[in-house]
N, C-alpha and C positions, 0 to 999 in steps of 0.2 A: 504494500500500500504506500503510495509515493505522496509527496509532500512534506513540510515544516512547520513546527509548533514556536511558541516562544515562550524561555522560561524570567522567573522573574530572578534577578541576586537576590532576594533575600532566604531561595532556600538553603545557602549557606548557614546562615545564620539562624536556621529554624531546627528544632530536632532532630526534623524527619533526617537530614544529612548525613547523621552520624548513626543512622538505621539503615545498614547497608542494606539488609533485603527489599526493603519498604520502600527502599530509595528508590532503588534498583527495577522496582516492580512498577512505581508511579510513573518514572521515565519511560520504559516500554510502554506502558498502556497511554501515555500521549503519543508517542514515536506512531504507534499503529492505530489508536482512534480514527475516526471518519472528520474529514473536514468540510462536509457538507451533507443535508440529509438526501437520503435513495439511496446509499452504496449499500450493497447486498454481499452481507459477508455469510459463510456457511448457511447460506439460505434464508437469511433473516436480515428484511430490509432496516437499516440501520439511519437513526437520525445523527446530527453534527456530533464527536463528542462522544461518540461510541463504540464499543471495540466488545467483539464477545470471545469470549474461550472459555475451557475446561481449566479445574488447578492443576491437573498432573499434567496437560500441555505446558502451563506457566511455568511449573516447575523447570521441563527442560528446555523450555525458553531464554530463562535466568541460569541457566548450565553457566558454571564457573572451574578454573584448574585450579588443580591443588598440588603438588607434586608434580607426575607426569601423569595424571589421570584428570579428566571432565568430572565433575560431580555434579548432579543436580539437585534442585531444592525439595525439600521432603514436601510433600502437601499440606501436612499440618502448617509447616514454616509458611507457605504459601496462606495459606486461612488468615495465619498472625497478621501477615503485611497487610492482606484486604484489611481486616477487623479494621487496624489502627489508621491506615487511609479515610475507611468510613468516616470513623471516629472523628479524623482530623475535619471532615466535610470538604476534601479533597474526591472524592470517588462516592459513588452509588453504586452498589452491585445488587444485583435481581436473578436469581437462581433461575433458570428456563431452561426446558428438555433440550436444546442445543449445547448448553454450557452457562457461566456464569455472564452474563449481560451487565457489562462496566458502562456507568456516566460519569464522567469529565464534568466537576461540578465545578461553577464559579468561571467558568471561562468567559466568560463575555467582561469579567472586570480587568482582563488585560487589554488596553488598548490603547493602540497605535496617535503618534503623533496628533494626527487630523481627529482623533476620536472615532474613528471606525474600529467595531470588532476587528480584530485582525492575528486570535490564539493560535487559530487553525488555519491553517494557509496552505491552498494547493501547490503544485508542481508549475512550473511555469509562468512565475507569478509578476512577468517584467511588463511594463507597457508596449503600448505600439515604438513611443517614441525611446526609450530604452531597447528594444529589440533592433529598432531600426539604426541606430548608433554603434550597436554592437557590432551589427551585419557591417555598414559601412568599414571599421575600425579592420573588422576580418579581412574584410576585399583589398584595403590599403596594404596591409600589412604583404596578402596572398601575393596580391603584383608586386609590391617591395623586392619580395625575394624571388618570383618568378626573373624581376630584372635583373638581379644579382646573376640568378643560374646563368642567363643568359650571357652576361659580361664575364662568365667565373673564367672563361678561357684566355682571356685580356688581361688576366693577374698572375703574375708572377707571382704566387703565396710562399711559397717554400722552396727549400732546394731538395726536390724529390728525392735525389741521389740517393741521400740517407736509409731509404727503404730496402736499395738493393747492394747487394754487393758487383758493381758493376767493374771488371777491369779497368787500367786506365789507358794501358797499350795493348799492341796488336790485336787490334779489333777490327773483327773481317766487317766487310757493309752489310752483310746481313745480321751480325750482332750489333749492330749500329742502330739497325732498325729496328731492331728487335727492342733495343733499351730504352730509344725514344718512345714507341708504342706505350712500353709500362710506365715511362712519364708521365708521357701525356694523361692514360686515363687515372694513372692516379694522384696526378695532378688537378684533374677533375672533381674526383671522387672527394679528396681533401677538402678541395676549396669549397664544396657545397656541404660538405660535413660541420666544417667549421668547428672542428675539436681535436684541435692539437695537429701535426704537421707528421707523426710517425703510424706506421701501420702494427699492427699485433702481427705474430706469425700468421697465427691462422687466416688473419687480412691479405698476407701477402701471400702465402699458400692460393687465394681465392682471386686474389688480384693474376697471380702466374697462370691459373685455369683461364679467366675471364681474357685473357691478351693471346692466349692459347686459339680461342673460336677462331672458326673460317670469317671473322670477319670483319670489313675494312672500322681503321682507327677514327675515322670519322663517323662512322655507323655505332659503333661502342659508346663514345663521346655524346652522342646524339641519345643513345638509349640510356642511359647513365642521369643525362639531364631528367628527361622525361620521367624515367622513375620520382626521383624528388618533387617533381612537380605535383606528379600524381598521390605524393604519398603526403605532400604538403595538403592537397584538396582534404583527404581524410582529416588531416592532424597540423592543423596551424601553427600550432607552438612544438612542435614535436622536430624530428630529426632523424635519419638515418644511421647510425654508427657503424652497421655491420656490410663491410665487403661480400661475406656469405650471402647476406639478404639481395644484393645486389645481383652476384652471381645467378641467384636461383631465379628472379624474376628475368632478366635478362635472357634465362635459356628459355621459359615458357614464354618470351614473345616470341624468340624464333622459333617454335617450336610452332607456335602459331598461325608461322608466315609462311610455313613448311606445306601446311595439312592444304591451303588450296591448291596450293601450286601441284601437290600429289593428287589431290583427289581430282583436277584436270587432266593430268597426263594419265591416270591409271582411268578416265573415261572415254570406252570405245567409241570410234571414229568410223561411225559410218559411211557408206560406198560415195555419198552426194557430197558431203561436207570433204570426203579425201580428194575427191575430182575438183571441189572450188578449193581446197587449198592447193592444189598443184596446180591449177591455172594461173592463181594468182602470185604463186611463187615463179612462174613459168617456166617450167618444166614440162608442162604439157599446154598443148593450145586446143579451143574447143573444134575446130577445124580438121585436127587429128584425131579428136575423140570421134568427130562425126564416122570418120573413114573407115 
């Protein structure tokens, strides 16, 4: 059940505080009350302020460790904490063939700045114009570093070297190219990472596979951004670390790019379409098909 309560400071300062079970039991049963009437819990439509269960459920609701073992609260213990909630005129309980039927009493004396009820408070609870701020605030930020990605190749961030053990002499041209390659892309990789300038083994182990594919340093380069991008849209504040991760989405887009291209070739070509493609390649003319 989603949503937010608001509690006041003074239950510091009140008994209940230093009555851990009691405590413990009041906070749950506002945590899951209703904050609006209709919501239908084990079958029983529920007004604001409301929350039903059993005590031997509560019990292992309020399951606490003790050692290395979960314990939960005896029932009796669970009875105690109602009683003294009653008592306090904190809580109403009503016994019903479902389970014990808790009210949330006195909730309407907490309130909000403007003086609106405001105890119970659903999910979601921002304005148009707060959402609308938010949304902007996202979009700015998302292009911020979409334009980043796009310029990461224009910066010289670090001196890659350091990642490989790269010879310094007799270096044939294709180990040349070879080392450039793992620059470049984890030159890449770095600058959009933005967490430090050296790779883990395992990174470079995954970096050697990823420069390893059949495929050109500009198409790697290209896939590399794109991931970030994409993973920026899920996760705005978030970030990449792992080379691994990179690797493995990287194989499933070529892998991707693979299946039409096979699933073209591995479909048969019939007698019409094989005659217009050899006309058109010109290898046959239809003047000699006639003949």
């Amino acid at each position: 059940m989603s949503g937010w309560v608001k509690l006041t400071k003074q239950f510091t300062n009140d008994e209940l505080w230093f009555n851990v079970s009691a405590f413990r039991l009041y906070v749950w049963i506002l945590m899951k009350a209703t904050y609006e009437d209709g919501i239908v819990l084990n079958g029983l439509k529920l007004k604001k302020g409301q929350y039903i269960r059993a005590y031997s459920q509560l019990g292992e609701d309020l399951m606490y460790i003790e050692g290395r073992s979960k314990k939960a609260l005896a029932k009796s213990t669970v009875k105690r904490a109602v009683d003294k909630l009653v008592k306090k005129g904190l809580l109403m309980a009503e016994e019903t063939p479902l389970g014990t039927l808790f009210t949330v009493m006195n909730s309407d004396d907490f309130k909000c700045l403007d003086g609106t009820a405001d105890f119970f408070c659903p999910p979601f609870r921002e304005t148009e114009v707060e959402q609308s701020q938010n949304e902007n605030k996202t979009e700015l930020e998302q292009n911020n570093r979409k334009k980043e990605y796009k310029n990461v190749k224009n910066i010289d961030h670090y001196h890659i070297q350091e990642n490989f053990n790269f010879p310094s002499q007799g270096v044939s041209n294709d180990d040349r190219l070879e080392r450039e390659r793992k620059e470049n892309i984890s030159r890449i990789f770095i600058g959009l990472r933005k967490q430090g300038k050296l790779l883990s083994p395992k990174d470079k182990l995954a970096m050697e596979r990823i420069c390893s594919l059949p495929v050109k340093t500009e198409q790697l380069e290209s896939l590399l951004m794109e991931i970030f991008e994409e993973y920026l849209l899920k996760n705005p504040n978030g970030t990449i670390c792992s080379v691994s991760y990179c690797e493995k989405v990287i194989r499933t887009k070529l892998e991707s790019e693979k299946k039409p291209q096979q699933q073209k070739k591995s479909k048969k070509e019939s007698m019409s379409d094989r005659i217009e493609r050899l006309v058109q390649e010109g290898i046959i003319s239809l003047e000699e098909e006639a003949q």
